[in-house]
C-alpha positions as a Markdown table, in Angstrom:
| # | Residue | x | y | z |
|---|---|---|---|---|
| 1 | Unk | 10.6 | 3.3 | -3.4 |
| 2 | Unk | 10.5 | -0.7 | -3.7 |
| 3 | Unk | 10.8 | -3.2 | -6.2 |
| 4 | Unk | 7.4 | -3.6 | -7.9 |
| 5 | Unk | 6.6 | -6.9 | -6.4 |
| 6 | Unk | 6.4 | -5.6 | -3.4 |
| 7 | Unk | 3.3 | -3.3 | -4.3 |
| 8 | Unk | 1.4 | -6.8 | -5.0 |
| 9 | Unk | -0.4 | -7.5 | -1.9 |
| 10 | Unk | -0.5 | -10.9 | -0.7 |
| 11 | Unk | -2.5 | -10.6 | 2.5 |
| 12 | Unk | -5.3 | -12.8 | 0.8 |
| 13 | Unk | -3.1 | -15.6 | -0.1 |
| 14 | Unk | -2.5 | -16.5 | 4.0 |
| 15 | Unk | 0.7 | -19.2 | 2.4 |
| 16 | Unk | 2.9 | -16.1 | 1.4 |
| 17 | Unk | 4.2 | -13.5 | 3.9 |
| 18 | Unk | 3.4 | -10.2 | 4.0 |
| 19 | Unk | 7.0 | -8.6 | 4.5 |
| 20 | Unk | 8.6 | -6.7 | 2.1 |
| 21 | Unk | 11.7 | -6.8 | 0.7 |
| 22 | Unk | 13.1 | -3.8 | 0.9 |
| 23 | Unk | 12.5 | -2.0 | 4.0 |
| 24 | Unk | 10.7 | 1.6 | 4.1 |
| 25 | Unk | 12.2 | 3.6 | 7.3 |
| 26 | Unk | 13.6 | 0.1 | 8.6 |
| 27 | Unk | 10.5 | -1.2 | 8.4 |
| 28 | Unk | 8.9 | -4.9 | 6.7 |
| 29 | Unk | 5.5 | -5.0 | 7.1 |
| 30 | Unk | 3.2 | -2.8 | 5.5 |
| 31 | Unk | 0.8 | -2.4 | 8.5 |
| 32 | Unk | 3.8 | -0.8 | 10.3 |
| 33 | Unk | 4.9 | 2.2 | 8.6 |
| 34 | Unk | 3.6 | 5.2 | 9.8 |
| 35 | Unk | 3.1 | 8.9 | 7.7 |
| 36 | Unk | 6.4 | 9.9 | 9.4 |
| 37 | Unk | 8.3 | 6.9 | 7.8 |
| 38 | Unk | 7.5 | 8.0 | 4.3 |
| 39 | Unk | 8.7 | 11.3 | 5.3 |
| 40 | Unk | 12.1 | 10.3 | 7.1 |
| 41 | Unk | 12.8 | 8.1 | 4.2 |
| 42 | Unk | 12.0 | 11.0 | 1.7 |
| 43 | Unk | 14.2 | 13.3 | 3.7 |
| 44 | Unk | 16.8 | 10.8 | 3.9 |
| 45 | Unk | 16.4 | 10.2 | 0.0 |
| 46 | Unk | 17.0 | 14.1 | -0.3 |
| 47 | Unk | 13.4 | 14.0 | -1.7 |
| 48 | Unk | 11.0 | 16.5 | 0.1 |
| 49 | Unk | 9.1 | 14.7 | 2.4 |
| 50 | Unk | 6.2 | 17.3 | 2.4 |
| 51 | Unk | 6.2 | 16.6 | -1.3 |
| 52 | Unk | 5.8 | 12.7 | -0.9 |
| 53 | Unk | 3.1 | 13.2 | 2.5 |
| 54 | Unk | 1.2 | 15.3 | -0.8 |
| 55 | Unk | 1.3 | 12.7 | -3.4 |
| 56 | Unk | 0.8 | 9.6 | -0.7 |
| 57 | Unk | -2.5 | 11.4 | 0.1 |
| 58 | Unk | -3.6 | 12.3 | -3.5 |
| 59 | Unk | -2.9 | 8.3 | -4.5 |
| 60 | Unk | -4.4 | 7.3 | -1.0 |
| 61 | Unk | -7.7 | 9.6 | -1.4 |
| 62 | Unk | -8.8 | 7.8 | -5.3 |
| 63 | Unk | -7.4 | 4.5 | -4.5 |
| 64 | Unk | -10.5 | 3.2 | -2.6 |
| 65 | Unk | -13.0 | 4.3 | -5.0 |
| 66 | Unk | -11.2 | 3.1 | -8.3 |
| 67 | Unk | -10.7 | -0.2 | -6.4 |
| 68 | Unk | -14.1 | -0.8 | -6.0 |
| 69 | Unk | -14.8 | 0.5 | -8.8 |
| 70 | Unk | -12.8 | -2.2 | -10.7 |
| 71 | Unk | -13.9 | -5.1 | -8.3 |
| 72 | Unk | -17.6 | -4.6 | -9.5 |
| 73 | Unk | -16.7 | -4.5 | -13.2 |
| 74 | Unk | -14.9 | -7.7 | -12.8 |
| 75 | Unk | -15.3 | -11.5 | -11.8 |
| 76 | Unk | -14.1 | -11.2 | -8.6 |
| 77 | Unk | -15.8 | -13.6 | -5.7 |
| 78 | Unk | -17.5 | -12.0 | -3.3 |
| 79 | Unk | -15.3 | -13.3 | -0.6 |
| 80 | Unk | -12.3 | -11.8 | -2.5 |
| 81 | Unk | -14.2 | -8.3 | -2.8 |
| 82 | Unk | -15.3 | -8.1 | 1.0 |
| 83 | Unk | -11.6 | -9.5 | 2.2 |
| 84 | Unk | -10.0 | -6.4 | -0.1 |
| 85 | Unk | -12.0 | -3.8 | 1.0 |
| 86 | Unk | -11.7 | -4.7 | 4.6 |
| 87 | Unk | -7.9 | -4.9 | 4.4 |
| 88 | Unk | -7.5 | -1.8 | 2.4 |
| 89 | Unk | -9.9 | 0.3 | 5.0 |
């Protein structure tokens, strides 16, 4: 879907910009695209877009709980911890 720089998120390092580089539905920033983007650009892809809604929700659904779990096994400040979890909510 986009390069794999672009899955990096840079929202806690407030010197680097947010926007992506490629575009998802016409669309830069991540806060911005909606459920119906991943499905217009599925559709547009010639890629069911019911089939990518599915798999958005199944990677969506454990990424919050294997995030934290990794956070708590790992070095991380607590200030980086609370910002992640806030912006990921």
């Amino acid at each position: 879907m986009s390069p794999a720089y672009d899955v990096l998120s840079t929202t806690y390092y407030p010197e680097l910009s947010e926007k992506m580089s490629m575009s998802i539905n016409g669309k830069f920033e991540l806060d911005e695209i909606t459920e119906d983007d991943l499905y217009q650009m599925a559709q547009s892809s010639n890629i069911s877009g019911k089939l990518v809604l599915k798999e958005y929700h199944r990677i969506k659904d454990g990424l919050l709980p294997q995030a934290t779990k990794v956070l708590s096994e790992t070095t991380f400040s607590d200030t980086f911890r609370t910002a992640f979890i806030e912006h990921f909510e």
